[in-house]
Biotite code that builds the C-alpha atoms (Angstrom):
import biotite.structure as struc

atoms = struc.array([
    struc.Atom([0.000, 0.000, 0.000], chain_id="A", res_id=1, res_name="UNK", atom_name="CA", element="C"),
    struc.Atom([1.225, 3.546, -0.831], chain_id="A", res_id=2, res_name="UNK", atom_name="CA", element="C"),
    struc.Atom([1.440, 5.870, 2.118], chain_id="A", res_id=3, res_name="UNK", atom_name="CA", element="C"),
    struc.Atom([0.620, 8.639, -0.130], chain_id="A", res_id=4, res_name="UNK", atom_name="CA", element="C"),
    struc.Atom([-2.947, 6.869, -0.326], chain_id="A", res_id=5, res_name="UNK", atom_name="CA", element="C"),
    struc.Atom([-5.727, 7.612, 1.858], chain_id="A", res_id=6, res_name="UNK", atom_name="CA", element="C"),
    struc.Atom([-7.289, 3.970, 2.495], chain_id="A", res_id=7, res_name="UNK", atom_name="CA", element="C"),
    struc.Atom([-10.469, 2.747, 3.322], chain_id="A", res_id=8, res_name="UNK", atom_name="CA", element="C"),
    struc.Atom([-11.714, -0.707, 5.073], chain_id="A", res_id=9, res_name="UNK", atom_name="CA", element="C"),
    struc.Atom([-14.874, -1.534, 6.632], chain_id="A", res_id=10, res_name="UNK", atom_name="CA", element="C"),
    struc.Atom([-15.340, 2.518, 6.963], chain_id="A", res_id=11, res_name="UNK", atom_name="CA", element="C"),
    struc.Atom([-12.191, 3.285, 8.304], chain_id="A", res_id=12, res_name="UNK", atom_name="CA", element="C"),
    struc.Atom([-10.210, 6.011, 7.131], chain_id="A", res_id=13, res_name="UNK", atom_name="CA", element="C"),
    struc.Atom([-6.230, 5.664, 7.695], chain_id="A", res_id=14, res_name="UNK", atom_name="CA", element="C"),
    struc.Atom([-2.464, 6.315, 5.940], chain_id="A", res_id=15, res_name="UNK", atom_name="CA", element="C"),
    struc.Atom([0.321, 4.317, 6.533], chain_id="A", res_id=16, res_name="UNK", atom_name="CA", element="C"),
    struc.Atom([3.521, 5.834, 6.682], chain_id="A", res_id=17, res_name="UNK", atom_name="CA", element="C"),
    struc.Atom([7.123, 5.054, 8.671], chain_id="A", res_id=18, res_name="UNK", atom_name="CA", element="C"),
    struc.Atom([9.281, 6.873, 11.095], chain_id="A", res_id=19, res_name="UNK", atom_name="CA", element="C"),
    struc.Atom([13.137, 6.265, 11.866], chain_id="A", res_id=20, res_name="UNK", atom_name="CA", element="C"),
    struc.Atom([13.987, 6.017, 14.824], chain_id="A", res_id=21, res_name="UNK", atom_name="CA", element="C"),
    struc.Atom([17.480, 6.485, 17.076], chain_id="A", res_id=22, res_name="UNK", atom_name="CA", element="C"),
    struc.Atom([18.632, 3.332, 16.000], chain_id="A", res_id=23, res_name="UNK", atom_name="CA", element="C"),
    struc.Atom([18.264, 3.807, 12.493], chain_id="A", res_id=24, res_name="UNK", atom_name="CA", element="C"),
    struc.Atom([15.484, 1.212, 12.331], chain_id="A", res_id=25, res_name="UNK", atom_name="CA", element="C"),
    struc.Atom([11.658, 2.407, 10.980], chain_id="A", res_id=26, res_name="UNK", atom_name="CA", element="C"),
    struc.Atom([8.913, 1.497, 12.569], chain_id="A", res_id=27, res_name="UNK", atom_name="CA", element="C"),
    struc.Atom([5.624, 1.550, 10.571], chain_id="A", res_id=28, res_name="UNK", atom_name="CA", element="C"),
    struc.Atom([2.996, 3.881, 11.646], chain_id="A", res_id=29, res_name="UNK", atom_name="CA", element="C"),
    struc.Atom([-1.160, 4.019, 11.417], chain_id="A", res_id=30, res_name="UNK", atom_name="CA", element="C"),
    struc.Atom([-2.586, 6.990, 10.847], chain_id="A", res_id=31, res_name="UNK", atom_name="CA", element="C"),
    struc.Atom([-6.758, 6.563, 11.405], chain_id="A", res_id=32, res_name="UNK", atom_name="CA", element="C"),
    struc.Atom([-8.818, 9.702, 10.400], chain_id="A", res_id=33, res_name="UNK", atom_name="CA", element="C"),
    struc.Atom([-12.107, 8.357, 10.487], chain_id="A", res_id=34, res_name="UNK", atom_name="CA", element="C"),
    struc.Atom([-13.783, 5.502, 12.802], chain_id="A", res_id=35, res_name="UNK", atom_name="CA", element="C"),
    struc.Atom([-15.725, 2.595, 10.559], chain_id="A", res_id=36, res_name="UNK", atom_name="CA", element="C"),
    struc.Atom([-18.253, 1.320, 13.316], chain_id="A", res_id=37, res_name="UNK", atom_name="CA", element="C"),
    struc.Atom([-19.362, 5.045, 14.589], chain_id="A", res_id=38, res_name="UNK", atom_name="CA", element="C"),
    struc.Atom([-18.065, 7.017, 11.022], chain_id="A", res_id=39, res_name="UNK", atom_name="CA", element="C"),
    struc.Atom([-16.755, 9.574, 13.262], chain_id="A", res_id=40, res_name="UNK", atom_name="CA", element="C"),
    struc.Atom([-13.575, 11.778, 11.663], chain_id="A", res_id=41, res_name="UNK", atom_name="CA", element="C"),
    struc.Atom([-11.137, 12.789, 14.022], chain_id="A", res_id=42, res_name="UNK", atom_name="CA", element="C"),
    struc.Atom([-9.972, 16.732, 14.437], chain_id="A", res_id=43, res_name="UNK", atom_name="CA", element="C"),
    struc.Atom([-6.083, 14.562, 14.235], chain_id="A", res_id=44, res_name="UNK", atom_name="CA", element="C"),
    struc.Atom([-5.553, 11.697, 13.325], chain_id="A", res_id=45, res_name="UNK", atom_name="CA", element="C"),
    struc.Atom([-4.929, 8.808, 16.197], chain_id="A", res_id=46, res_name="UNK", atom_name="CA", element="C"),
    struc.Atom([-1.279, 7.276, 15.718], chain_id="A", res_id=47, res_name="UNK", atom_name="CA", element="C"),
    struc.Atom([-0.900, 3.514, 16.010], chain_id="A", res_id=48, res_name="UNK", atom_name="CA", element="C"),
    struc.Atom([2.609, 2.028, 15.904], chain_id="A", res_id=49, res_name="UNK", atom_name="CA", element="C"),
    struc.Atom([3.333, -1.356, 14.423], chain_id="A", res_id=50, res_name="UNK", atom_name="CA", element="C"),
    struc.Atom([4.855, -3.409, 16.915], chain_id="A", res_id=51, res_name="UNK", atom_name="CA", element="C"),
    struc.Atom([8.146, -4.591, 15.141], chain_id="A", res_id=52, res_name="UNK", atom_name="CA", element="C"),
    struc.Atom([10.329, -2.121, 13.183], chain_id="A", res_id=53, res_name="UNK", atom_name="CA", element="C"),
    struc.Atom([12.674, -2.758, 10.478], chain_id="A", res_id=54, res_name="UNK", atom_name="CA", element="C"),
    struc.Atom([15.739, -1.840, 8.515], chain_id="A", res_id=55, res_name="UNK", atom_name="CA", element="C"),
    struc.Atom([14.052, -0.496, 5.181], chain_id="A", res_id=56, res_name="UNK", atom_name="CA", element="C"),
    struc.Atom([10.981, 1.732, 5.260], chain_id="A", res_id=57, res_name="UNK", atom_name="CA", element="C"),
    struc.Atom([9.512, -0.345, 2.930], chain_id="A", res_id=58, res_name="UNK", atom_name="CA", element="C"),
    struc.Atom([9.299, -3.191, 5.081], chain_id="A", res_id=59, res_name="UNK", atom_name="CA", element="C"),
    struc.Atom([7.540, -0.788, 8.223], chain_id="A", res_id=60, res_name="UNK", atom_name="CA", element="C"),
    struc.Atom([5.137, 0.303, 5.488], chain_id="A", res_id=61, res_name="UNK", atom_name="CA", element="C"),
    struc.Atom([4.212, -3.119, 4.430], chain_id="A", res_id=62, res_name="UNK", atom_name="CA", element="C"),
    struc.Atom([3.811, -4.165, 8.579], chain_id="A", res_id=63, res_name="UNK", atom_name="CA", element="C"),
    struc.Atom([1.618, -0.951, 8.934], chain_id="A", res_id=64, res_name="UNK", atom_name="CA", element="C"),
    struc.Atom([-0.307, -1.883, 6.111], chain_id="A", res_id=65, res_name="UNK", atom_name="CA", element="C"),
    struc.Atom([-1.042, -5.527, 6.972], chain_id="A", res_id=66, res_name="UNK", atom_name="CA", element="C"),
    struc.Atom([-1.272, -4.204, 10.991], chain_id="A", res_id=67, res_name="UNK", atom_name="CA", element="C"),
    struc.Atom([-4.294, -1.624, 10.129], chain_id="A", res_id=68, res_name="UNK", atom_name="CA", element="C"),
    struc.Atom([-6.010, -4.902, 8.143], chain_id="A", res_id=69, res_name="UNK", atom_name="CA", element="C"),
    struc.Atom([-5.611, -7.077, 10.990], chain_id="A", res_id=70, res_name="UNK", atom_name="CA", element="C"),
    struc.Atom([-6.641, -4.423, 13.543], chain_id="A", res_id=71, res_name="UNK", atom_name="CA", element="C"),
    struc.Atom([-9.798, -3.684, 11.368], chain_id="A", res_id=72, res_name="UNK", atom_name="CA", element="C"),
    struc.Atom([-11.257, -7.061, 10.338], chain_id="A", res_id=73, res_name="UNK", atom_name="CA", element="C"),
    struc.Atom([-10.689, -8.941, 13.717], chain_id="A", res_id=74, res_name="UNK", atom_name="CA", element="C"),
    struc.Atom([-12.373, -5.694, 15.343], chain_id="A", res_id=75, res_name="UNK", atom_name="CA", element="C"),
    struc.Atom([-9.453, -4.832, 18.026], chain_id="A", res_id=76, res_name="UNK", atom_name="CA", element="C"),
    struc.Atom([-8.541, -1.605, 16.833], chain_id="A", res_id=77, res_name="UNK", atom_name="CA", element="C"),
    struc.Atom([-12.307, -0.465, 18.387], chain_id="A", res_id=78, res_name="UNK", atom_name="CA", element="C"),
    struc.Atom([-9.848, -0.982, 21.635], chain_id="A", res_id=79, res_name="UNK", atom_name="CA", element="C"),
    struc.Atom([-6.794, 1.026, 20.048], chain_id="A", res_id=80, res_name="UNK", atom_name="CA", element="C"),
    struc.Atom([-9.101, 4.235, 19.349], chain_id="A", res_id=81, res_name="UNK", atom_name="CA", element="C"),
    struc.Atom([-10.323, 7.140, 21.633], chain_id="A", res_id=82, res_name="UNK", atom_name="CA", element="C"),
    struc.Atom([-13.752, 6.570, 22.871], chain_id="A", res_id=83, res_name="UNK", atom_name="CA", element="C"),
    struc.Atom([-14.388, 10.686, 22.689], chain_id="A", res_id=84, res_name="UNK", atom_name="CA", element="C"),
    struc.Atom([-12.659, 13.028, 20.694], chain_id="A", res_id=85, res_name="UNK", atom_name="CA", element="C"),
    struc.Atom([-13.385, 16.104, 19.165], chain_id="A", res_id=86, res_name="UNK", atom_name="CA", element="C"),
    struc.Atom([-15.158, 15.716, 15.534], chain_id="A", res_id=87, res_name="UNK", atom_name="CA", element="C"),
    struc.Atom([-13.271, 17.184, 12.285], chain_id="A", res_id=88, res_name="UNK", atom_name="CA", element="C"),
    struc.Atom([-15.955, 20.063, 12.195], chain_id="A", res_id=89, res_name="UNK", atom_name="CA", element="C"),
    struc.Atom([-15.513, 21.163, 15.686], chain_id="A", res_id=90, res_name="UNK", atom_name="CA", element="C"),
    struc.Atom([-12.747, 23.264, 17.417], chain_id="A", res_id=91, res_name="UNK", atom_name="CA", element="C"),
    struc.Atom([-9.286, 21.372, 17.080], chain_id="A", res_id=92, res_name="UNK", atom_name="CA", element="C"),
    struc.Atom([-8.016, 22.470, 20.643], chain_id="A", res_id=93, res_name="UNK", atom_name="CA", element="C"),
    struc.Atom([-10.713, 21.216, 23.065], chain_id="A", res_id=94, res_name="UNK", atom_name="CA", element="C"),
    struc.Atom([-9.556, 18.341, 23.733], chain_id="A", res_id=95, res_name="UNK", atom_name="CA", element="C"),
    struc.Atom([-5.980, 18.676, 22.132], chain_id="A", res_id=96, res_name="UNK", atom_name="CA", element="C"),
    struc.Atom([-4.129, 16.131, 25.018], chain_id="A", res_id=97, res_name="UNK", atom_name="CA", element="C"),
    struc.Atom([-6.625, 13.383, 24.123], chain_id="A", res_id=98, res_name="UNK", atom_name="CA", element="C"),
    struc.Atom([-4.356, 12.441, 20.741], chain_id="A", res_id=99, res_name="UNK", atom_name="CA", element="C"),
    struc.Atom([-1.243, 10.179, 21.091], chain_id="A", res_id=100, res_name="UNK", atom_name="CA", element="C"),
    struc.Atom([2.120, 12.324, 20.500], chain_id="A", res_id=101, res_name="UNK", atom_name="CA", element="C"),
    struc.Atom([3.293, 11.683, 16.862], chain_id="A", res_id=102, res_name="UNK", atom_name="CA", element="C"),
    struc.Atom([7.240, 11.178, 16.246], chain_id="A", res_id=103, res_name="UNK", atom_name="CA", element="C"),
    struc.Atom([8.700, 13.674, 14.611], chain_id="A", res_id=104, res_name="UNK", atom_name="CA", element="C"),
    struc.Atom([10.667, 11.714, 11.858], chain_id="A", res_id=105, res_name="UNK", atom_name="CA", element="C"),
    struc.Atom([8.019, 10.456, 9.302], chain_id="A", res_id=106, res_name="UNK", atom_name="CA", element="C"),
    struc.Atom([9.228, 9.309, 6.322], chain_id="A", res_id=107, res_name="UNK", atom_name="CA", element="C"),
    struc.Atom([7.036, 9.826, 3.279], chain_id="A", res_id=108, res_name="UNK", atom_name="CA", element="C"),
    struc.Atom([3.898, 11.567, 4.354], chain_id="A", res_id=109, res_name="UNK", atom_name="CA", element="C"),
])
């Protein structure tokens, strides 16, 4: 999957991209903008990290990609995501501390 791509499963909304991190390793990252079971779009989107990283981006993108699948159709990203954020349409900086921190090294947004 290209992380240039906006994808879309079962109504969720998410990019795939990869950061590098200290130890020149990449770990692949999930970037969900909109919820499939309540369609809600988040202000930011909600960073998951893959749990393995790797020596080439390409191979974090690939994880991220496959990650985001298996998170989606076995239902346990529902456990990943905020229960109550702010919606796209509504003032970004209510509830600003209720996103995860994203690193600041993405590769390929």
């Amino acid at each position: 999957m290209d992380q240039e791509q906006k994808h879309q499963i079962r109504g969720y909304e998410f990019h795939v991209t990869g950061a590098l991190e200290k130890d020149g390793r990449y770990r692949g990252m999930i970037l969900i903008s909109k919820r499939g079971d309540t369609l809600q779009a988040y202000a930011k989107p909600v960073l998951i990290e893959t749990p393995s990283s790797f020596k080439s981006v390409h191979a974090a993108l690939i994880e991220a990609s496959a990650y985001a699948q298996e998170l989606i159709y076995n239902g346990a990203i529902k456990a990943l995501l905020p229960a109550e954020v702010p919606l796209a349409d509504t003032q970004a900086g209510t509830q600003a501390g209720t996103q995860a921190p994203q690193p600041p090294d993405f590769v390929g947004n």
